[in-house]
VOGU-3710 file (C-alpha; in Angstrom, 3 decimals, decimal comma):
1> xxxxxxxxxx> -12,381/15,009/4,204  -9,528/12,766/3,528  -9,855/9,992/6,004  -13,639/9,717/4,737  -11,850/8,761/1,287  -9,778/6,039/2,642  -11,631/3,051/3,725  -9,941/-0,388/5,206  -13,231/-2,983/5,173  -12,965/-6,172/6,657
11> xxxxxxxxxx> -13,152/-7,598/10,435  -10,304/-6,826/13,009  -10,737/-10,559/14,271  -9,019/-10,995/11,044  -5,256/-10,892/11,419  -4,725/-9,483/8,360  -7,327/-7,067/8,688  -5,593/-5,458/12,064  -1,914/-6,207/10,406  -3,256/-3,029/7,973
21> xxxxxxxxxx> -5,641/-1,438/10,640  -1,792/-1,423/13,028  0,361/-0,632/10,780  -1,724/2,491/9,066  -2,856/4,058/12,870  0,853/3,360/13,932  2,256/5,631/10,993  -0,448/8,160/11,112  -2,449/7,429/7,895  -6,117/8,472/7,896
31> xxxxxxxxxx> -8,114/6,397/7,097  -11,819/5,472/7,627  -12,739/1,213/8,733  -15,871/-0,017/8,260  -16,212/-3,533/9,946  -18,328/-5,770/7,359  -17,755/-9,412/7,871  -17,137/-11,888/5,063  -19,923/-13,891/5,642  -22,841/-11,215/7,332
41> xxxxxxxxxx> -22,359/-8,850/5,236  -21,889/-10,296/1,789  -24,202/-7,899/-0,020  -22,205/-4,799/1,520  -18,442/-6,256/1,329  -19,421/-7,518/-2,680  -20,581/-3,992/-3,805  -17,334/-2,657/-2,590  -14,744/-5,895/-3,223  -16,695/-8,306/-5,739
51> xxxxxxxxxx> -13,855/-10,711/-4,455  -14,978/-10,974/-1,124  -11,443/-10,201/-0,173  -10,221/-9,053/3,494  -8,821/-7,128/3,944  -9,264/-4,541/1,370  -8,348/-0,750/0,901  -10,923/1,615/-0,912  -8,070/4,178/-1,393  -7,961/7,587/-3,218
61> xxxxxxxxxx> -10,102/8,084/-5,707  -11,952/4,669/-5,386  -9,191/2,370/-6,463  -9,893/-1,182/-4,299  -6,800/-2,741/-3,505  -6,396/-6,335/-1,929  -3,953/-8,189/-0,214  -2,323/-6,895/2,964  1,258/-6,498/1,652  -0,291/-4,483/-1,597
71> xxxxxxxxxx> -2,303/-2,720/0,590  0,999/-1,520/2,752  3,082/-0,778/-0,516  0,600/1,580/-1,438  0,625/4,634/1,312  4,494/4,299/1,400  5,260/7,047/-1,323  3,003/9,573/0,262  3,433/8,654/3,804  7,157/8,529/5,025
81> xxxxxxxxxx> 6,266/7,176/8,095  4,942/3,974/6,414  8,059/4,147/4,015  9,792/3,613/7,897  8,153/0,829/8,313  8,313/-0,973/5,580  12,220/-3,293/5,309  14,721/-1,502/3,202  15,456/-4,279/0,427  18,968/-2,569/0,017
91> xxxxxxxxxx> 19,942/-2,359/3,857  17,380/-4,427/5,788  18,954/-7,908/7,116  17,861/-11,160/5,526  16,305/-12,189/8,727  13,387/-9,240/8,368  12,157/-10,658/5,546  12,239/-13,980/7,408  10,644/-12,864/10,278  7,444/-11,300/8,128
101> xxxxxxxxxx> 7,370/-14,703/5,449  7,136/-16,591/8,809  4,374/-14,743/10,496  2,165/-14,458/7,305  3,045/-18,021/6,786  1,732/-18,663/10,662  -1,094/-16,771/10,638  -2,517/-18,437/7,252  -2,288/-21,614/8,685  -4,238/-20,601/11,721
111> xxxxxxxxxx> -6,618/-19,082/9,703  -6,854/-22,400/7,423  -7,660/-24,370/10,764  -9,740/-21,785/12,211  -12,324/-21,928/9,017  -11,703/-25,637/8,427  -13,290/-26,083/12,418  -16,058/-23,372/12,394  -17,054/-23,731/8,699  -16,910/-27,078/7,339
121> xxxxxxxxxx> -19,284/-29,755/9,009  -17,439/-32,340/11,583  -18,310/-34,701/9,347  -16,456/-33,776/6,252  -13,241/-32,332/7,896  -10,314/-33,890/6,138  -8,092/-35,274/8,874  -4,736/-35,729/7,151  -5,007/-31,934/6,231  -5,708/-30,890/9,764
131> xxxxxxxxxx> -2,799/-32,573/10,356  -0,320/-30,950/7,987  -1,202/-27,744/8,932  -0,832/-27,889/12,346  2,480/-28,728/11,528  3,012/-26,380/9,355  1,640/-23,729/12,164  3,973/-25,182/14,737  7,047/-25,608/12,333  6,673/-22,056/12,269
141> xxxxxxxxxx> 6,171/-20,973/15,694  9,114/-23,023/16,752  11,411/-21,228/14,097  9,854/-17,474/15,623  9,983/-19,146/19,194  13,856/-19,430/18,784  14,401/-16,171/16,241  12,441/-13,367/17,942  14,377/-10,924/20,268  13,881/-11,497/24,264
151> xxxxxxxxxx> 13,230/-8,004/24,049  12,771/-4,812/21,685  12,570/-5,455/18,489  13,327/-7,533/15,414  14,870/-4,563/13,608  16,320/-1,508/15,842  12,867/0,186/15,629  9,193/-0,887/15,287  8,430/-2,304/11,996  6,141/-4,290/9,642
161> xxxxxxxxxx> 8,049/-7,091/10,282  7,010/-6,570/14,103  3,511/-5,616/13,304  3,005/-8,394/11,430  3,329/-10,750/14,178  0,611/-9,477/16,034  -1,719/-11,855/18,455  -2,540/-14,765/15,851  -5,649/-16,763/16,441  -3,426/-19,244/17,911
171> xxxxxxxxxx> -5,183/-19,055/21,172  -7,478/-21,959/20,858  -5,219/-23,685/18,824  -1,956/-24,135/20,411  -0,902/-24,219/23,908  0,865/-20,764/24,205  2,668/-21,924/27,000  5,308/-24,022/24,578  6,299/-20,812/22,711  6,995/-18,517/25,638
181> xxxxxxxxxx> 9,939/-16,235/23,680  6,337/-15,571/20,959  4,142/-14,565/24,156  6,377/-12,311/25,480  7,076/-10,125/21,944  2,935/-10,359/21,270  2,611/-8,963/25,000  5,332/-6,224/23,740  4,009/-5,128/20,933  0,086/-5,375/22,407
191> xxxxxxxxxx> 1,124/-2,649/25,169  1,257/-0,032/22,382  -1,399/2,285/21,331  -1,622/1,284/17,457  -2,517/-2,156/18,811  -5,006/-1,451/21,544  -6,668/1,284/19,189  -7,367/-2,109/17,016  -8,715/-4,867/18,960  -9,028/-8,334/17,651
201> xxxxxxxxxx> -12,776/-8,380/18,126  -15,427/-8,970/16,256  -17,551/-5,981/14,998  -15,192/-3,414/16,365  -14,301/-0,579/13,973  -10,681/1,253/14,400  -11,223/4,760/15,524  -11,351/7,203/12,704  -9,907/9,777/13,972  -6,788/9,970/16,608
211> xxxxxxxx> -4,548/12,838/17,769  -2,019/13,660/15,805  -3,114/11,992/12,378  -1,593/14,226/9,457  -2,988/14,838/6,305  -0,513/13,288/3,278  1,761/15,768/1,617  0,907/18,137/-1,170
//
């Protein structure tokens, strides 16, 4: 069966994780998720990804693929509902690739203070670097705050660019309240079903199977 091949592994707490888990549900890719964490399941996520890298893509015939953006090139030749998602480089205004270069810049620096808090003792937490990338994180929030749409889109339809800037794990971090323009497109684009079928939560797995889901061409 096909979407047994296809395997996303990593944690949908993980934004990158559910970036992939979104995007591949919202185009109708099957695919199979198995939820291993980076840290509880090192001895399952290292025999499949000796890089400990999430997320990553077991795709057809076994190749392992990292990196979220790799990971979303690849299905776009056989899938041209991924190939809809994905910017046109020839067509696609500048500001799309802004949009997605700001939100993978955002959520890497809420990742970088989420591990730096729950990982690294009190004691040896570097506070000039806590610093720098909170500023960093709200340097780019204010930029989105001011650039995303008050409504629809950032491109005339759904795209990566959109799906990229899902719910960050900003939650804790930031008070959302300042960036009300960001709340309102996360609350968008959380009201539709490629999002809810992919909670942020720990230990969830996507569903493998949803209506609709086509098999690739040929």
């Amino acid at each position: 069966m096909e979407s047994l091949r296809r395997q996303l592994i990593g944690m949908l707490d993980s934004p990158y994780v559910r970036r992939v888990s979104v995007a591949l549900i919202e185009a109708k890719v099957p695919f199979q998720h198995r939820p291993f964490s980076l840290f509880r399941h090192i001895d399952q996520f290292s025999r499949i990804n000796p890089l400990l890298k999430a997320p990553t893509l077991v795709a057809d015939h076994g190749t392992v693929l990292n990196d979220s953006s790799v990971i979303l090139d690849y299905p776009a030749s056989a899938y041209p509902a991924v190939a809809q998602l994905t910017p046109d480089r020839s067509s696609e205004p500048p500001r799309t690739f802004c949009a997605i270069g700001l939100a993978l810049t955002v959520m890497e620096k809420a990742v970088q203070r989420h591990y730096e808090r729950f990982l690294r003792p009190e004691e040896k937490r570097h506070g000039f670097w806590i610093e720098r990338v909170m500023a960093q994180l709200h340097a780019g929030l204010n930029v989105l705050e001011a650039e995303l749409p008050p409504a629809g889109w950032i491109a005339e339809a759904l795209g990566i660019a959109d799906i990229t800037f899902i719910r960050l794990v900003i939650g804790d971090l930031v008070e959302t309240a300042r960036y009300p323009n960001v709340a309102e497109f996360s609350a968008r684009a959380e009201a539709l079903p490629a999002f809810g079928a992919s909670p942020p939560e720990d230990a969830v797995a996507a569903p493998v199977e949803l209506a609709g889901w086509a098999a690739a061409p040929g």
